[in-house]
C-alpha positions, 0 to 999 in steps of 0.5 A, spaced: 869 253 560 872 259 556 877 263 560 874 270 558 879 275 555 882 281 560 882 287 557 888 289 562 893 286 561 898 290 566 903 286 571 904 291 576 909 289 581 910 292 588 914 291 595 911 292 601 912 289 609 910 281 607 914 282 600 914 284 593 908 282 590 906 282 582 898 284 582 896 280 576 899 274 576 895 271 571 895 274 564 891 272 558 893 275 551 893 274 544 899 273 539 899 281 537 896 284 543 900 287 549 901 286 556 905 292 560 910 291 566 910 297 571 915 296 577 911 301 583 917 299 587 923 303 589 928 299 587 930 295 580 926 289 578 928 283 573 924 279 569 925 273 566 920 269 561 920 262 561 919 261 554 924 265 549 919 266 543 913 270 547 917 277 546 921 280 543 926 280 549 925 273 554 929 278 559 929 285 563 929 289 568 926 296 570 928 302 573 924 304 580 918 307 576 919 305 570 914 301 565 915 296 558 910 294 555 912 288 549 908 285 544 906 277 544 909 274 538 906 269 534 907 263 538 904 257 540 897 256 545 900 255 552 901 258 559 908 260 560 911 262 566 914 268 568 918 270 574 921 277 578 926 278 582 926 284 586 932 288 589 927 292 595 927 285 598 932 281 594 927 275 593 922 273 587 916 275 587 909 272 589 902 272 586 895 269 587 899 263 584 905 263 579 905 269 575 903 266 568 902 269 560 897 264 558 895 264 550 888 262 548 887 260 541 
């Protein structure tokens, strides 16, 4: 069965009293669109993507407030991993299950 096409591609990332959460832990998106990381929380976050060739970055952070939005290059169909590292807790992120990137072609 096909998976649909999210039209918000918006990770966003927060801490709270159970721990730092990322909200769309499960991201689909196609070579050439774009997903935006936004950290609502009050202290940097890391992020670092499994594989090197989905953005043109694998690896950064973001200030208290601040958001990147990058673009899914040309790669393979695939799931690809990613996690976030909060400093509010100092532990990595949670989601529904592992944050993932998943490209459908």
């Amino acid at each position: 069965m096909p998976v649909p096409m999210s039209m918000n591609n918006e990770v966003l990332i927060t801490c709270g009293e159970r721990g730092c959460k990322v909200s769309r832990a499960f991201v689909i998106s196609l070579p050439g669109k774009t997903v935006r990381f936004v950290n609502q929380t009050k202290k940097d976050v890391f992020i670092h993507v499994s594989h090197d060739k989905v953005f043109k970055t694998s690896r950064f952070s973001l200030t208290p407030g601040q958001d990147k939005t990058l673009t899914v290059r040309r790669v393979q169909r695939g799931i690809y991993p990613f996690a976030v590292f909060c400093k509010c807790n100092g532990e990595f992120c949670t989601g529904s299950s592992m944050p993932i990137i998943i490209v459908p072609r």
